[in-house]
N, CA and C of each residue as an Amber inpcrd file, in Angstrom:
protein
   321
  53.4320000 -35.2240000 225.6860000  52.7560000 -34.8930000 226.9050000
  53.5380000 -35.4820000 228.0790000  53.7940000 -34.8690000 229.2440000
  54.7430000 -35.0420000 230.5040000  53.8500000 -35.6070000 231.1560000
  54.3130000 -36.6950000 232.0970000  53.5410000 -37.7150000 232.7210000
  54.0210000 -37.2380000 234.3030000  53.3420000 -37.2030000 235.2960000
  53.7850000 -36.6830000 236.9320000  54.1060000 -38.1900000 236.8710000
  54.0020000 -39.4380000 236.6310000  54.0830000 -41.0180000 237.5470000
  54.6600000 -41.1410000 236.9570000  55.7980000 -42.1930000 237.7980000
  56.7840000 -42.8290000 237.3550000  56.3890000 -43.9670000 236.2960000
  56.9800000 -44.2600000 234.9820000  56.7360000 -45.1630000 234.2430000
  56.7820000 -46.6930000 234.9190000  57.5820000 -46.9140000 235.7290000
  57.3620000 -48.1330000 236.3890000  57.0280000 -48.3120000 237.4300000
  56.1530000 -49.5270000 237.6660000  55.2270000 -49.7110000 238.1040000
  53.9720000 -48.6510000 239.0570000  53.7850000 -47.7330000 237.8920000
  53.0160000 -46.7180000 238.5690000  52.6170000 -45.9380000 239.6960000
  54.2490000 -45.6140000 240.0810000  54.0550000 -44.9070000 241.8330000
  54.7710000 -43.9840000 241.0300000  54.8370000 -42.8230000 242.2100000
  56.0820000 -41.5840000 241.8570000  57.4930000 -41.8310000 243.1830000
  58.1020000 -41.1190000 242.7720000  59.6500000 -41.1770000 243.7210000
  58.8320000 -40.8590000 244.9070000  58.3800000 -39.7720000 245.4320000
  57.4810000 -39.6160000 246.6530000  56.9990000 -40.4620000 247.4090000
  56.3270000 -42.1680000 246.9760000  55.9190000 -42.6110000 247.7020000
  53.9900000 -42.7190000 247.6080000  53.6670000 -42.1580000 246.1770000
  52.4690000 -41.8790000 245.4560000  51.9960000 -42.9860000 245.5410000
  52.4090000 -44.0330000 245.7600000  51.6000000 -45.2070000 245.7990000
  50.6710000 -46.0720000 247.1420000  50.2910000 -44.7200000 247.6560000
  49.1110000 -44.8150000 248.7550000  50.0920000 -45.1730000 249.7770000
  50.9660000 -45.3520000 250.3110000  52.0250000 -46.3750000 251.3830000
  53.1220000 -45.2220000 252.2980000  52.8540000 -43.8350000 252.4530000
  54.3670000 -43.2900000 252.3930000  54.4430000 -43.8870000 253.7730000
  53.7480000 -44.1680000 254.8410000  53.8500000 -44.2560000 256.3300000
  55.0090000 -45.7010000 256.0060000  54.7950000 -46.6710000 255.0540000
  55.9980000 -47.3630000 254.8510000  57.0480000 -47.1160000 253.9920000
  57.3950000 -45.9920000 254.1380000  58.5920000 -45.4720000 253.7140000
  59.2350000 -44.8750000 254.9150000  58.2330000 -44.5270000 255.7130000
  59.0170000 -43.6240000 257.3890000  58.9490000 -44.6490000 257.9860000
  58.4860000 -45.9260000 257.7530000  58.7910000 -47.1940000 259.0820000
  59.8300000 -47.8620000 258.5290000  60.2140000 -47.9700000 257.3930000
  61.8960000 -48.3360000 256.3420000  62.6810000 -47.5070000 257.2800000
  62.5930000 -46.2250000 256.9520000  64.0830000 -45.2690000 257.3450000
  64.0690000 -45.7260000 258.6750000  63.0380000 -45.7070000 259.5370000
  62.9520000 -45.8530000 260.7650000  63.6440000 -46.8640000 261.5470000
  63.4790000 -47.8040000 260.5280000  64.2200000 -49.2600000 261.1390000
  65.7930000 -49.1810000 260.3660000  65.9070000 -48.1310000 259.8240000
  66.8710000 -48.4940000 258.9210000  68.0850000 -47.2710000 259.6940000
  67.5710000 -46.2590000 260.4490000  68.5210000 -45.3740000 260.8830000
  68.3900000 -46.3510000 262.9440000  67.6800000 -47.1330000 263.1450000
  68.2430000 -47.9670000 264.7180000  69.2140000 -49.0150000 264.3930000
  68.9080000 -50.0970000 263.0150000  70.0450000 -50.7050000 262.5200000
  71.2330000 -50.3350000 262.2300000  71.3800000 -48.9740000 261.9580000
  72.5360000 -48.5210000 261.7970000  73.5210000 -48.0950000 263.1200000
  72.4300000 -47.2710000 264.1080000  73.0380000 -46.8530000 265.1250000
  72.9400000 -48.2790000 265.9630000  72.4160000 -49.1590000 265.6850000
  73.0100000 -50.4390000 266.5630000  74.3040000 -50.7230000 266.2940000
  74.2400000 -50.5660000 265.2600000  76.3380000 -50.8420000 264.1600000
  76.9970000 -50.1430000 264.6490000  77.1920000 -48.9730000 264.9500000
  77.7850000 -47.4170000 264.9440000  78.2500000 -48.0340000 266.8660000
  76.9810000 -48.4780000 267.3720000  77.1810000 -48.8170000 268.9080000
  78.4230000 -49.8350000 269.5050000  77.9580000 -50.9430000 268.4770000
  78.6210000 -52.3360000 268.6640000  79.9990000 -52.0330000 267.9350000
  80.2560000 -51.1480000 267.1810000  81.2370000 -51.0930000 266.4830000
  82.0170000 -50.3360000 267.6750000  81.7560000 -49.1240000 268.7010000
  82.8780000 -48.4110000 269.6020000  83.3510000 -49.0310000 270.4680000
  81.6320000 -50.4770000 270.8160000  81.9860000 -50.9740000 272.7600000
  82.9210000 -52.0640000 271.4350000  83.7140000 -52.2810000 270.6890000
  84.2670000 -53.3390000 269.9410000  85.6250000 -52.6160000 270.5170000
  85.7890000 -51.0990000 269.7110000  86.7160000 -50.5460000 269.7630000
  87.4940000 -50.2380000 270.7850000  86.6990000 -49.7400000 271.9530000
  86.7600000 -49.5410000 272.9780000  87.7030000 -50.6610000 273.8010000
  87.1320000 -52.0620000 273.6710000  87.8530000 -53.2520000 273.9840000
  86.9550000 -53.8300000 275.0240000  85.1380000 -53.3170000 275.0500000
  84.3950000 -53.4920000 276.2770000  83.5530000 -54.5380000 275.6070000
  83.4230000 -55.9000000 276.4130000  82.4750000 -56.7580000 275.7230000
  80.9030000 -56.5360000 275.4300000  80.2630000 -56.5850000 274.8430000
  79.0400000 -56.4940000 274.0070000  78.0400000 -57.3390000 275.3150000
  77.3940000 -56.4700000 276.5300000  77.1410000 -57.2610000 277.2480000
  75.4370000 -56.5640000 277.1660000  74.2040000 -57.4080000 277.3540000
  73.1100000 -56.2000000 277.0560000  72.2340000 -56.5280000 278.7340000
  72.8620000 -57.5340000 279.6510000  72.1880000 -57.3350000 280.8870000
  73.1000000 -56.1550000 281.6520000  72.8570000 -55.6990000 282.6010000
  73.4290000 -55.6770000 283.6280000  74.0840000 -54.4170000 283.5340000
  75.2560000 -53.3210000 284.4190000  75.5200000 -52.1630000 284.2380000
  76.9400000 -52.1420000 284.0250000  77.5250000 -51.1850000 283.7580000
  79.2150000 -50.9510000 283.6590000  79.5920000 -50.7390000 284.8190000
  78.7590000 -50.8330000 286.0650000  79.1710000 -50.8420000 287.1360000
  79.7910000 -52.4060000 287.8480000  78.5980000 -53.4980000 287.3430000
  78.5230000 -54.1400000 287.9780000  79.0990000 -55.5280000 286.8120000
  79.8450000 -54.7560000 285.9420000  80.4290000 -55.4190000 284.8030000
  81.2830000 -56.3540000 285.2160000  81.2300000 -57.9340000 285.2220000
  82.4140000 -58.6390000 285.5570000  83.1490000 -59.5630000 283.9040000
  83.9430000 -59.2530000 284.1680000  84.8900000 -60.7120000 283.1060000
  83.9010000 -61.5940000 283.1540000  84.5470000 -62.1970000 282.0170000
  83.7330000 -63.5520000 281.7720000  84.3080000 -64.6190000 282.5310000
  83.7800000 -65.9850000 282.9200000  84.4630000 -67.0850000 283.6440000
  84.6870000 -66.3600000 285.5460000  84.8520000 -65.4880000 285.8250000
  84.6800000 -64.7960000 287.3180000  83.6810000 -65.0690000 287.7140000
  83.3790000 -65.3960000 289.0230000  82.1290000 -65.3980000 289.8260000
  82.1600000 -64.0600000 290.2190000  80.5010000 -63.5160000 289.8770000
  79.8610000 -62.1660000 290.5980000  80.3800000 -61.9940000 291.4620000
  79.4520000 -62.7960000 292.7490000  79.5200000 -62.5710000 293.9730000
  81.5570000 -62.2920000 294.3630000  82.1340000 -63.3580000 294.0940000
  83.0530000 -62.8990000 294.3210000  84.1870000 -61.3110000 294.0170000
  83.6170000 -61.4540000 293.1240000  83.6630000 -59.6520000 292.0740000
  83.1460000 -58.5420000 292.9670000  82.1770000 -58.9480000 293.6450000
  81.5160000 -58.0140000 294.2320000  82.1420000 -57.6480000 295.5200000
  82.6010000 -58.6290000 296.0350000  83.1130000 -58.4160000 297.5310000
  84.8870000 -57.9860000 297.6700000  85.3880000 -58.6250000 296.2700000
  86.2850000 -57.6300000 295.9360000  86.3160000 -56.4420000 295.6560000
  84.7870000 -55.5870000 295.1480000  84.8410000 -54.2780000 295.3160000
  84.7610000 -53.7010000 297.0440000  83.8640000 -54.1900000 297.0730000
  83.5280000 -53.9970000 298.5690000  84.8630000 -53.5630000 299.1950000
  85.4050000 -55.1200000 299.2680000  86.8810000 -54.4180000 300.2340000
  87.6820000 -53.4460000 299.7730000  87.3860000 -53.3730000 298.8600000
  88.5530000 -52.1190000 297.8430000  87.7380000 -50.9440000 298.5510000
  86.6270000 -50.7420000 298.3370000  85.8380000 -49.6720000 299.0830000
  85.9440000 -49.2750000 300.2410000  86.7630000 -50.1680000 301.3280000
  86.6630000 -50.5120000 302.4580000  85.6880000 -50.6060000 303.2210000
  84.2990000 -51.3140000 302.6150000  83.0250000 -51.7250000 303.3250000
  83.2420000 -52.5790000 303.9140000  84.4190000 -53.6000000 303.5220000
  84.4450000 -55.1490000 304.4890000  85.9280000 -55.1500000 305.1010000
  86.1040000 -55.5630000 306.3480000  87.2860000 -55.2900000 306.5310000
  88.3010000 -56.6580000 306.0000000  89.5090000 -56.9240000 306.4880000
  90.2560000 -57.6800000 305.9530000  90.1310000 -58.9800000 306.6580000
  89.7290000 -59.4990000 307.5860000  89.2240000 -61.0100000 308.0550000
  88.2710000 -61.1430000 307.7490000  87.2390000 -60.0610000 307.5600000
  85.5950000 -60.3450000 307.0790000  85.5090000 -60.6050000 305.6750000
  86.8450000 -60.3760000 304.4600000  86.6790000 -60.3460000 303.2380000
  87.4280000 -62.0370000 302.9870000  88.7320000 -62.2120000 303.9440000
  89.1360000 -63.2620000 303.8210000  88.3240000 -64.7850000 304.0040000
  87.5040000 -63.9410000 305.1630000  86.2980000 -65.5640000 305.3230000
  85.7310000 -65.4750000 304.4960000  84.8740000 -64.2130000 303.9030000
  84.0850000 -64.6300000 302.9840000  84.5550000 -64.9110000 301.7300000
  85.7940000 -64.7470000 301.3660000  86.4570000 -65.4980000 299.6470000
  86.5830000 -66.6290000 299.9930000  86.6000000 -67.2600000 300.8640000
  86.8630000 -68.9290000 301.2120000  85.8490000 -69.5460000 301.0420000
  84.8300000 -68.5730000 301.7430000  83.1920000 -68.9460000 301.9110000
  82.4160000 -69.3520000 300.4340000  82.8030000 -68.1710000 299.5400000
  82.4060000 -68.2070000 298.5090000  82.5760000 -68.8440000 297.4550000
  83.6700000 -69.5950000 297.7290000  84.7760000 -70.8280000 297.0590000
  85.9900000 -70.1420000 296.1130000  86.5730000 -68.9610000 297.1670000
  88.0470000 -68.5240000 297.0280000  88.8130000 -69.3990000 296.9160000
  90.3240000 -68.8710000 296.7460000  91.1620000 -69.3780000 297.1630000
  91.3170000 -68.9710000 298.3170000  92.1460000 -70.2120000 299.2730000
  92.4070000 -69.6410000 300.3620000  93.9050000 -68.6170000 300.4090000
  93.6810000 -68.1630000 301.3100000  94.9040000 -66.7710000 301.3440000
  96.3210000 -67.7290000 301.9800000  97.4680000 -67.2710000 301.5690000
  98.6740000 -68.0990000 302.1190000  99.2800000 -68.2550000 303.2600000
  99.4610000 -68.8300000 303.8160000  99.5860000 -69.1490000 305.5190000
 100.8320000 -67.7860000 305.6000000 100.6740000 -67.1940000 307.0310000
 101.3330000 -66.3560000 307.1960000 102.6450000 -66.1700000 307.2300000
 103.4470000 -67.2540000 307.9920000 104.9330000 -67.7200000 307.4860000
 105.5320000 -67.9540000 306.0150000 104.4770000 -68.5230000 304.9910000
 104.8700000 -68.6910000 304.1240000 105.1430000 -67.2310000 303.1500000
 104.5080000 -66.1140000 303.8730000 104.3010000 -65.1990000 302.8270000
 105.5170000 -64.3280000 303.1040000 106.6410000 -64.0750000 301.9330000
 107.8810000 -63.0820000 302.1270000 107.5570000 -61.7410000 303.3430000
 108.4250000 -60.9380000 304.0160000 108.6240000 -60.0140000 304.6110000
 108.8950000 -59.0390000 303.2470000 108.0910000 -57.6920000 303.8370000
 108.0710000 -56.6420000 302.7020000 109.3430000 -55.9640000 303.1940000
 109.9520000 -55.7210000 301.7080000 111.6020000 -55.4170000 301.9120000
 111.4590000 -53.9700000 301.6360000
């Protein structure tokens, strides 16, 4: 005589053992663990650090001060002009920029 239940411990492959909703909360956690891997594994590849605040906009190196990061975009943007960016990298605890004599003539 053919038995539908599995001989051990009396469930079937299905999930017959009153529980299937924990079989879809398994896969469930088991297909975000993966695509967490799949994630961390490209920003690896990629060469982009594993950062989970903040945006790829406003992404700085490690050991850099923000603020200073920031106002280097700025001037790149040309939002700040070039004495307003120089006070404020000093301000911000830049380096200071090199006295004007000292700096070569562009050849």
């Amino acid at each position: 005589m053919m038995n539908d239940r599995s001989p051990y411990f009396g469930h079937d492959h299905l999930g017959g053992s009153g529980h299937p909703w924990l079989h879809a909360l398994c896969f469930v956690l088991f297909l975000l663990a993966f695509g967490g891997v799949i994630f961390a594994a490209v920003r690896f590849a990629l060469g982009r650090p594993l950062h989970l605040r903040g945006s790829a906009a406003t992404a700085v190196e490690p050991g850099t001060d923000e603020a200073l990061a920031t106002l280097r975009m700025r001037y790149a943007r040309g939002e700040v002009s070039r004495d307003d960016f120089l006070a404020a990298h000093v301000d911000l605890g830049g380096s200071a920029p090199p006295e004007p004599d000292s700096v070569p003539p562009p050849s």
